[in-house]
N, C-alpha and C positions, 0 to 999 in steps of 0.2 A: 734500391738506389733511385729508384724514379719517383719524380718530382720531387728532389732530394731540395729545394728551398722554398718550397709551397709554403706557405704563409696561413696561420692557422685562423690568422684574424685579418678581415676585409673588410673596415667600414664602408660603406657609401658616402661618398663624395659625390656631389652636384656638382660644385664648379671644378674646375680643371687647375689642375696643381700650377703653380705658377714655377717655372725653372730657368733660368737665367738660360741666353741663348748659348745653343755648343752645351749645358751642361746633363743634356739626358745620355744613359750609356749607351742610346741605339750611335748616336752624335760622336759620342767619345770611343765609340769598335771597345768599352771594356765592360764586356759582361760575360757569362759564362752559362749555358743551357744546357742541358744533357740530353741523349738520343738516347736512340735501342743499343746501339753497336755499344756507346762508350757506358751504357750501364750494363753489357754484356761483359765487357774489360773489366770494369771495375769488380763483378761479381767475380771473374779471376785472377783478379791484381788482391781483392782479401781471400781467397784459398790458399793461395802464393804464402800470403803475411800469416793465415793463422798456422798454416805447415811449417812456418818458419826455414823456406824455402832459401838456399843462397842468391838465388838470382834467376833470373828470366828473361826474353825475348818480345816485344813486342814492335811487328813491323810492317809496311805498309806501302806506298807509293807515297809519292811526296803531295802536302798539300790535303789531305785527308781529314785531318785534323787532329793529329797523333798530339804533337805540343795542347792543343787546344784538350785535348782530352784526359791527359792527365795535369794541367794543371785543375781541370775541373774536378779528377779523382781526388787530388791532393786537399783541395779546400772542402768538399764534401768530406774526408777522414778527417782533417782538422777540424770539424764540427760532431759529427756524429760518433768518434774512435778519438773523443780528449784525451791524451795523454797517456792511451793504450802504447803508441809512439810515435817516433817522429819521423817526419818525412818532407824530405829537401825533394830540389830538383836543381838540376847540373847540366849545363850543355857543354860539349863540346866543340873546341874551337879547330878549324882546321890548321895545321902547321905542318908544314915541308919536310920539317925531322922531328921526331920526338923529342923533348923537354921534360924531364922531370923536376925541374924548378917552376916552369911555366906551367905545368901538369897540376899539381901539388894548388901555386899560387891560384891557379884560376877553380878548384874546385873550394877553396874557402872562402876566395871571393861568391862564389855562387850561393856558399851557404850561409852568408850574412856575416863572415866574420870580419872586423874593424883591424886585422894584423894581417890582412892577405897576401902583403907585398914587401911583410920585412923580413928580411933575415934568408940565410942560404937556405938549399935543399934539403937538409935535417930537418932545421927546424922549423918547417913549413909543413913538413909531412906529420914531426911530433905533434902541431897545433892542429893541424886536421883531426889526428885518431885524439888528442886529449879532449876537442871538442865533443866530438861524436860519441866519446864513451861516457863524458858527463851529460849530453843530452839523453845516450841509452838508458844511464846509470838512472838519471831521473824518471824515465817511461815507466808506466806498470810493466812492461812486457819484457823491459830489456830488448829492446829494438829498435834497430833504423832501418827507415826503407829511402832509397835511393833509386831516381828516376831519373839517368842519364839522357838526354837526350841528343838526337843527332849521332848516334853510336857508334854508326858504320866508318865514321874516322877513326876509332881506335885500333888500335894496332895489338900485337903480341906483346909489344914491351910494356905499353899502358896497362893490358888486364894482369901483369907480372906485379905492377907498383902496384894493383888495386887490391891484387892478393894478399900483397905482405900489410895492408890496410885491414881488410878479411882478416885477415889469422892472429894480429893484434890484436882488433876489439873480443874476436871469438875467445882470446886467450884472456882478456877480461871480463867475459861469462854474456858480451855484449854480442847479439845477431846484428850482421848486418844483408837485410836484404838488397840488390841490388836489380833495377828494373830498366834494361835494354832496351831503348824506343829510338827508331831509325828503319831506313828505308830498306827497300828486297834486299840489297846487297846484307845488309844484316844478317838476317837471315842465310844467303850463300856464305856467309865467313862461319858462320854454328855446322853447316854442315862439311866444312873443310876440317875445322877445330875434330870432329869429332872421330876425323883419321888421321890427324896430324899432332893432334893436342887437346886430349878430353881433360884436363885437366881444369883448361879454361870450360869447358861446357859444364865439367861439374860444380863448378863456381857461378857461375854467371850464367850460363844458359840452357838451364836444365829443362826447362818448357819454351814454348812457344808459342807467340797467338800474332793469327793476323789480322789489323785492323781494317776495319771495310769506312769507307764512303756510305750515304746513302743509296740504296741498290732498287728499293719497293717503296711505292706510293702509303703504305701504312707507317713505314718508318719518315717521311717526311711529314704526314698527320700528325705524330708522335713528336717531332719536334714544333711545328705552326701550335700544337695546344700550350706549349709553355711558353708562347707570347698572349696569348689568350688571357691565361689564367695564372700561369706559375710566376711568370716576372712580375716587378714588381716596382716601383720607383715614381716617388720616395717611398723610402721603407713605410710600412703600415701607413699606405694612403689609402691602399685599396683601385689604385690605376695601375692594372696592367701596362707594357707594351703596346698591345691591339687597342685597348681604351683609351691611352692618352693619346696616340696617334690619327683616330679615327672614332673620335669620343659619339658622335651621332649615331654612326653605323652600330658601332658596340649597344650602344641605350636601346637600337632596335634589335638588336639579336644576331648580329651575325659577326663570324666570327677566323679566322684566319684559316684555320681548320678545316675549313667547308670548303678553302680553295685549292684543297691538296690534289682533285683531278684538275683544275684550269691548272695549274701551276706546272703540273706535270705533264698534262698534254702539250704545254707552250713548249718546253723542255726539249719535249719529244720530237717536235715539229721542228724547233730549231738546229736538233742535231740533225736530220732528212736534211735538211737545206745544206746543211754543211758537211753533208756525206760521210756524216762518222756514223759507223757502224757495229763497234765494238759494244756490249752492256753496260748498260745506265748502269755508274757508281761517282755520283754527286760528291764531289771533296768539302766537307764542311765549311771551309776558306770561302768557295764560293755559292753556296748555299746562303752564308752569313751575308757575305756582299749584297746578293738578291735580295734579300728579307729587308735589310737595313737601307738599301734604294728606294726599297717601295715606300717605306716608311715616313724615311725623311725626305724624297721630294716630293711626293703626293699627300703626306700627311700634314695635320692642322699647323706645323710648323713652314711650312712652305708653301705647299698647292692646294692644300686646304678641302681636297678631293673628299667626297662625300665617302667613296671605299673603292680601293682600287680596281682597274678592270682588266679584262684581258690584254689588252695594249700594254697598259704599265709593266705588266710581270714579262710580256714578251721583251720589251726596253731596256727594265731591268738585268733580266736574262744576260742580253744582249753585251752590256756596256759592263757585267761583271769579269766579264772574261773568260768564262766558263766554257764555251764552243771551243774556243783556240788553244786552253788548255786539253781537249778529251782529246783533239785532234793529233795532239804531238805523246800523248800518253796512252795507254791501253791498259786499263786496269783487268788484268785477269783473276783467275781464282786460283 
């Protein structure tokens, strides 16, 4: 899974890509990178799929980059796993009482369908499973995997509707995997279920995995190298991230990578000042904010900074929100 968009071909370009202003994706917050932790996921989110697994757990503190991580799963198996199967993502919406009209409605809206919102509770749930089992029916695998998100709102009654979803496709020779991502309490509701109601864990939550933040100095290296070298933009320009934003620095050789102890010793310094004491685990939310600060006001589009210094990434740090967050959260093991 790593450097799962490395680019096989990197002309050399001299002059700097011309991009209308606002439209690089540091500018626009929409790009997508991978770490250790989320190609340690994914290396269990395809065990899941090739066991043809009914469902799973994946959970975490909030902020982490649980969202951020399996959309990054999903578009990496839509590239590299074409039409082995297919796989949505779904979030949940919070509501006061359960809805299975609203239940129903809102997960076909999530799945692209143009009929989300006609017709009563039948036949909203019919067009969900008739969708599903023609996109299974098309996969080589006969498979959907589904990536709930935000899951810890669902209830008993919800994995009841999800079941009789379950047991229809399975009755047309369609698997549907279903992938549970949402916060600890997730987690605390698998281990109630499983003296109250294995039924739902043998459905939905038969593994487990907890997602981590950045925790070590090597797994932040591991993500600074895919501004480096892995991003990309424009497609086959051959200007990374690091190189469009700091094109001199780059043509001499250095490289974001190399800043993974200043970075992290500013990190460090800044949680002592702020007396948090709990273990460094960096939420990918605010790891991205940091990176994309430095970027875009110190970079050729703004401050025009030769390559950023110790100051910038403390600032950075600083104005991302990241102190205030570990303060009020405690990421344990």
């Amino acid at each position: 899974m790593s450097n799962a968009y490395k680019n096989s071909s990197k002309p050399e370009i001299s002059t700097r890509p011309s991009i209308p202003s606002g439209g690089h994706p540091i500018e626009q917050g929409d790009y997508l990178i991978d770490t250790i932790s989320i190609n340690e996921l994914a290396d269990s989110v395809l065990k899941w799929i090739n066991l043809r697994n009914p469902g799973a757990v994946i959970y975490g503190e909030p902020r982490l980059g649980k969202s951020y991580a399996i959309k990054y799963i999903q578009k990496v198996f839509d590239l590299k796993y074409k039409s082995q199967w297919f796989t949505y993502i779904v979030r949940t919406r919070k509501m006061r009482n359960p809805n299975e009209n609203r239940f129903f409605e809102h997960l076909l809206k999530d799945i692209g369908h143009e009929l989300y919102n006609i017709g009563k509770v039948d036949a909203k749930r019919d067009r969900l499973i008739n969708f599903l089992f023609e996109r299974g029916n098309r996969s080589i695998r006969n498979q959907i995997v589904l990536f709930i998100d935000d899951a810890q709102r669902l209830g008993t009654v919800e994995y009841e509707w999800l079941m009789d979803v379950y047991n229809e496709l399975e009755s047309y020779g369609i698997t549907l995997t279903t992938i549970l991502v949402g916060q600890k309490e997730l987690s605390n509701r698998r281990n109630t279920y499983l003296t109250s109601d294995k039924q739902i864990v043998g459905r939905f939550m038969i593994h487990e995995n907890r997602f981590y933040g950045l925790r070590e100095p090597e797994e932040l290296a591991f993500l600074l190298s895919s501004y480096d070298d892995v991003t990309e933009y424009p497609t086959n320009s051959g200007w990374s991230y690091t190189r469009y934003f700091f094109p001199v620095a780059y043509s001499e050789g250095l490289r974001l990578e190399n800043e993974t102890e200043v970075i992290w010793q500013c990190i460090q310094e800044i949680r002592a000042k702020a007396g948090v004491k709990h273990k460094i685990e960096i939420p990918m939310h605010y790891m991205i904010a940091i990176i994309n600060y430095v970027l875009k006001k110190f970079g050729a589009n703004e401050g025009n900074e030769r390559w950023p210094t110790t100051n910038m990434w403390l600032e950075a740090i600083i104005e991302s929100g990241y102190v205030n967050a570990a303060e009020v959260i405690s990421y344990d093991d």
